[in-house]
Every structure is written in C-alpha cells, then in structure tokens.
C-alpha positions as CSV (number, residue, x, y, z in Angstrom):
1,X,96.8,110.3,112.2
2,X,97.3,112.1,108.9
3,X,94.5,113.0,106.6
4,X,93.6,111.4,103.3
5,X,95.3,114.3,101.4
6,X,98.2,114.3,103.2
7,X,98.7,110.3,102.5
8,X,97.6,110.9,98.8
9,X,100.4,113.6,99.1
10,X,103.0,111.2,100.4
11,X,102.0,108.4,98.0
12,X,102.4,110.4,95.2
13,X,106.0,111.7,96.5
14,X,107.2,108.3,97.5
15,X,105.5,106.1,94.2
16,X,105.5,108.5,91.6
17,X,102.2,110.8,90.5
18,X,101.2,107.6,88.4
19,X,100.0,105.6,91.3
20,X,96.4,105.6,91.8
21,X,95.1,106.4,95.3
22,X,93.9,103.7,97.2
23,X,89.9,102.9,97.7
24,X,88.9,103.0,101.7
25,X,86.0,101.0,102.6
26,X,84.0,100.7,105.4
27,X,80.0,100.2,106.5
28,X,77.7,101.8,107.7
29,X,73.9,102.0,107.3
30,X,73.6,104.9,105.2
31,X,74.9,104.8,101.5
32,X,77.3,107.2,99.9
33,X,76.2,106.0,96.6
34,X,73.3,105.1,94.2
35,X,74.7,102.4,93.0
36,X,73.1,100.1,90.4
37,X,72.7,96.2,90.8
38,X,76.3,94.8,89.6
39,X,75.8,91.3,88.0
40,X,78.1,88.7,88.8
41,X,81.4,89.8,90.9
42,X,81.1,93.0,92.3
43,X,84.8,93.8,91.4
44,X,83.5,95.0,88.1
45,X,81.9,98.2,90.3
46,X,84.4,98.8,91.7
47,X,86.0,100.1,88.3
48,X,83.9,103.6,88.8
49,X,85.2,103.9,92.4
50,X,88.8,103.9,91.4
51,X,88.1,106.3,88.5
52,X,86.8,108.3,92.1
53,X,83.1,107.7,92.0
54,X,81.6,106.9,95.4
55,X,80.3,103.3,95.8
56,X,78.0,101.9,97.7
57,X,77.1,97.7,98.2
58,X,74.2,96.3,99.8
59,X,72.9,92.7,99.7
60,X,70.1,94.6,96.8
61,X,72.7,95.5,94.5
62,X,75.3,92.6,94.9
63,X,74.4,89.7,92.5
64,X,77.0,87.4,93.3
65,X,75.6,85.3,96.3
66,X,79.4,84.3,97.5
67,X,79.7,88.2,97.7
68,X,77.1,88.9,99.8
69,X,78.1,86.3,102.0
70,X,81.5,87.4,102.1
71,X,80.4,91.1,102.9
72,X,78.5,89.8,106.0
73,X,75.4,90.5,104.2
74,X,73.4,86.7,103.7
75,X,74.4,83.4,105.4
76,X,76.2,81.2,103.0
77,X,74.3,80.3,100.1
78,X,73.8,76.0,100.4
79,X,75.4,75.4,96.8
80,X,78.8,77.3,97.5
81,X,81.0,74.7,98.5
82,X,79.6,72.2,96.0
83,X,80.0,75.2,93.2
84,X,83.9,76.5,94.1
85,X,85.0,72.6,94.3
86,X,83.0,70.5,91.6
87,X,82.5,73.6,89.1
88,X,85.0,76.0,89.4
89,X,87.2,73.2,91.0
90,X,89.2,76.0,93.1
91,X,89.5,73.1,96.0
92,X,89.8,69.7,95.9
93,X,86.2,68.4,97.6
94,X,83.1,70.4,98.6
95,X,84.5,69.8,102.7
96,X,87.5,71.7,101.8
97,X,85.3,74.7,101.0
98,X,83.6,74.2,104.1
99,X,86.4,73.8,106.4
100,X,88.0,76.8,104.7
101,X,84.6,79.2,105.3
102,X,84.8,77.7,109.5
103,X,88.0,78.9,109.7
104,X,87.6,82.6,107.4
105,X,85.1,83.1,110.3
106,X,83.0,85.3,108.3
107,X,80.5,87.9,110.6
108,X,77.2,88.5,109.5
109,X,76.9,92.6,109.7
110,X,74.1,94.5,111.5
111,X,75.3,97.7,108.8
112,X,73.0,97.4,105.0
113,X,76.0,99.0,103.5
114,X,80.0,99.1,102.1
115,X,81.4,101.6,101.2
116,X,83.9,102.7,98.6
117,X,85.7,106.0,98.1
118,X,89.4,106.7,96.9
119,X,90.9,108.6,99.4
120,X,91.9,111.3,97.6
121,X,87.5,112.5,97.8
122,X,87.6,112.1,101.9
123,X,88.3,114.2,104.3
124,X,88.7,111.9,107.2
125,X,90.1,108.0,107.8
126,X,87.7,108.2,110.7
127,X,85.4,105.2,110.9
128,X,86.7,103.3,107.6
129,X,87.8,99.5,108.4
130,X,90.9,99.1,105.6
131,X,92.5,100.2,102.5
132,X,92.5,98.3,99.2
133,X,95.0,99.1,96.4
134,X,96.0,98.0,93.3
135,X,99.2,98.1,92.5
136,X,101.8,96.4,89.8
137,X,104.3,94.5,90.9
138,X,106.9,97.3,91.9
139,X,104.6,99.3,93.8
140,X,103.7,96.0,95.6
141,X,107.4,96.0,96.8
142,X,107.3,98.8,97.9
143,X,104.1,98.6,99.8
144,X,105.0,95.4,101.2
145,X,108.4,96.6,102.2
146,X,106.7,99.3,104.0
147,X,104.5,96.7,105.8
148,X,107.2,95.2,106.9
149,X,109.2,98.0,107.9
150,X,108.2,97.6,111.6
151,X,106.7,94.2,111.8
152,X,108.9,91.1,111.8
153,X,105.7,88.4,112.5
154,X,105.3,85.9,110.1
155,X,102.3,87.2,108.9
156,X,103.2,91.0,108.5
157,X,101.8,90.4,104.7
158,X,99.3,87.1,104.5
159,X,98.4,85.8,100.8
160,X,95.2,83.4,101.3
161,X,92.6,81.3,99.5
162,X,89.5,82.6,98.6
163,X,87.6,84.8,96.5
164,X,88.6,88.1,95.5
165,X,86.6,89.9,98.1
166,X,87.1,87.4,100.6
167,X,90.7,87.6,99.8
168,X,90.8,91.7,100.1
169,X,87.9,92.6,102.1
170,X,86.6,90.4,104.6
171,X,90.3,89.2,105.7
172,X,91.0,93.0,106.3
173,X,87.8,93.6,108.1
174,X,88.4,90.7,109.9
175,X,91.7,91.9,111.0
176,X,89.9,95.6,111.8
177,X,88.1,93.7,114.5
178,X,90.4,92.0,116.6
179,X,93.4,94.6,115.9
180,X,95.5,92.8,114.0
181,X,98.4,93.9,112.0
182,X,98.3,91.7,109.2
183,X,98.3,93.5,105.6
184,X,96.9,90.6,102.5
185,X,98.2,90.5,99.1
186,X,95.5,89.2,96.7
187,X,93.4,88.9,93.6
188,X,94.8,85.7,92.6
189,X,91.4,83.9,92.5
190,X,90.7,83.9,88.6
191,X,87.0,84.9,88.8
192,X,88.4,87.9,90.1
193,X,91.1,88.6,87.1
194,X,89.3,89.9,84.6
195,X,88.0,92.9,86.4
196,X,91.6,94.4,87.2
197,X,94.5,94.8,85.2
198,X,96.4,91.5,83.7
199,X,99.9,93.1,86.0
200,X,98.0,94.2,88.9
201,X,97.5,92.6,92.0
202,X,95.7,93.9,95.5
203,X,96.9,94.8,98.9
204,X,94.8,95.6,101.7
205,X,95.5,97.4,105.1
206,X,93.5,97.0,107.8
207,X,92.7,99.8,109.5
208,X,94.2,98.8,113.0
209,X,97.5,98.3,111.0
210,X,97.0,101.8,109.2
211,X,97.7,103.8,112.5
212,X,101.0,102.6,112.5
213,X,102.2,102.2,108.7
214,X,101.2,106.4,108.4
215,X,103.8,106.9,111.4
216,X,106.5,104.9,109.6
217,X,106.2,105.8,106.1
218,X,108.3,108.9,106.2
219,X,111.4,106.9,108.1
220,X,111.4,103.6,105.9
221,X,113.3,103.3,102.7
222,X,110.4,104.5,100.5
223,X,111.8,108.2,101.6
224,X,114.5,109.1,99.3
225,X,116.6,105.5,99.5
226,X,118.8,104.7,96.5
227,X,117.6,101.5,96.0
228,X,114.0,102.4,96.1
229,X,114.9,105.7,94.1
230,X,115.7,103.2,91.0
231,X,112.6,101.5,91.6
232,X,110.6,104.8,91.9
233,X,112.2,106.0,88.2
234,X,111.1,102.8,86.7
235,X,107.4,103.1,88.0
236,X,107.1,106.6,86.5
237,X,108.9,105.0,82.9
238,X,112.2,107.1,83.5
C-alpha cells in the first residue's frame, strides 16, 4: 500500500495542488487530540482537522446525542426518532426513523475515541477505518469515476439517508467491518450544511475499498486523459 505522502502526492498531480487532502479516521482508545467539547454537530470540529489539526471525539466532548450514537459511543437516545420525524421532519413518522436505525445497524464500540488527521500529517494508513473528503462537484467526478474504475456493483458509490456523520462515518466504518467495497457520497442532510462549504459535498472510502482504489489510481483516466485533463484545468481556474 502507498504511504499518505505518496497519495497526497498523487492527489495533488491528478486534481490539481488546490485540492485539500482528505481527513482519515479511525479509533482507538488513546486520543491524538485535546479536543474541546463541540456543541451541537460535531462537523463544526472537524473545520480545525482539515486546516490539519489533529482531532480527537469521545462521547465527553460530542454534544450532539445522535452523534454519539452514530459513532458507537451511547445507545440511541429515546427522543431521536420522535425528533428527526416530528421536528426536523427529515422522515415521514417516528417508525421510519426507527426502521431506518435497525437496518444502519449501528455497533456500539469498545474504543473511547475517533480520530481525525489529514493525511498529509501521517505517516502510515495502518489501522485507520476510511477516508472522508470534501470535494466540489468536479473533484467528485473524478473521485467517483475512480471508484468505479474497477467496480461495476450497483453500489460501487451508495448516497443514503441519514445524518451527516451517519451518512460519512458510520456507513464507511460499517463497510471497514465486513469488507465491503462500497464508497458513500454525502452531506446532504441540512443539519449538516452549514458546517461545509455551500458547493461541497463528502465522499468517503472505506478502508477495505482503499487497498484497491491506491492500486488503480495510476491506470484510470485520472492519469493524464484528455477528458479529465479539461476537468483538471477547470478545478485549478485555468
């Protein structure tokens, strides 16, 4: 597998310098971070860690209680599927919310922490469970296209329901597990928009997908192909 640098490298060579280097997460049960209690969606945090601040969430310092439960950290809090459908009104009756959380199959953790760091501070993809970036829509193509490169399932790239960090994190940990090779496209839930960028979106790799996609990314169309190339100049504004 190749390092962090060397995919930094590569992203940089096949997107353009602009593109920001993907945060990997993972847990464990030691943090790599300090981090202060974050009020309300934890997404806002997650602002330092792609400036390239370590970040660290336990169930202490994650406010939101759908977060923690989507992190594995608490059982489901009692008022969640009364909240998303009667409040934010995100589904249709409070059963729907609870059919959809059987089915997400969300695993309580034994780790107390998760981990951010952009790859480009690591020296290792050793032990992480996924890849999150955040990408405009262009860059999105091409990540997609390189998901799908070598993968003709139906689900090479899934978009589902949920929260952003159910959306991003817990489907691609989810995946980790049972090594999968589904990638998720995501951050559509509108709690979630106003902590990224009004034209960015998320993509998340598992890290039982991310074996592959770093064998393939130097023979797939992102490597010097003149329809991507015209992509590429208008990413970097050219």
């Amino acid at each position: 597998m190749i390092s962090p640098s060397e995919l930094t490298q590569k992203l940089s060579a096949y997107f353009g310098k602009s593109i920001e280097p993907p945060l990997a997460f993972w847990r464990s049960n030691k943090p790599i971070a300090d981090t202060e209690k974050i009020g309300g969606c934890f997404f806002k945090g997650l602002k330092e860690a792609r400036k390239g601040h370590p970040l660290t969430l336990t169930a202490a310092n994650v406010g939101c209680g759908g977060g923690k439960f989507y992190l594995g950290f608490t059982e489901m809090p009692e008022y969640v599927p009364e909240f998303v459908s009667l409040k934010e009104r995100y589904k249709r009756t409070p059963d729907d919310v609870e059919s959809f959380i059987v089915n997400k199959n969300v695993q309580r953790t034994s780790h107390k922490c998760l981990n951010f760091n952009r790859i480009d501070k690591m020296n290792t993809f050793e032990g992480i469970e996924g890849l999150l970036f955040f990408a405009e829509p262009d860059v999105l193509s091409g990540l997609c296209g390189w998901a799908f490169y070598d993968n003709n399932d139906n689900d090479a790239v899934v978009t589902q329901f949920g929260s952003g960090c159910s959306a991003m994190i817990t489907s691609a940990i989810n995946e980790n597990m049972c090594g999968g090779s589904s990638c998720f496209l995501g951050l559509f839930d509108p709690s979630v928009r106003l902590h990224v960028g009004a034209n960015e979106l998320g993509f998340s790799i598992p890290a039982s997908r991310l074996c592959t996609m770093l064998e393939t990314i130097d023979a797939c169309f992102l490597n010097d192909s003149p329809a991507w190339n015209r992509v590429k100049e208008r990413i970097n504004g050219e």
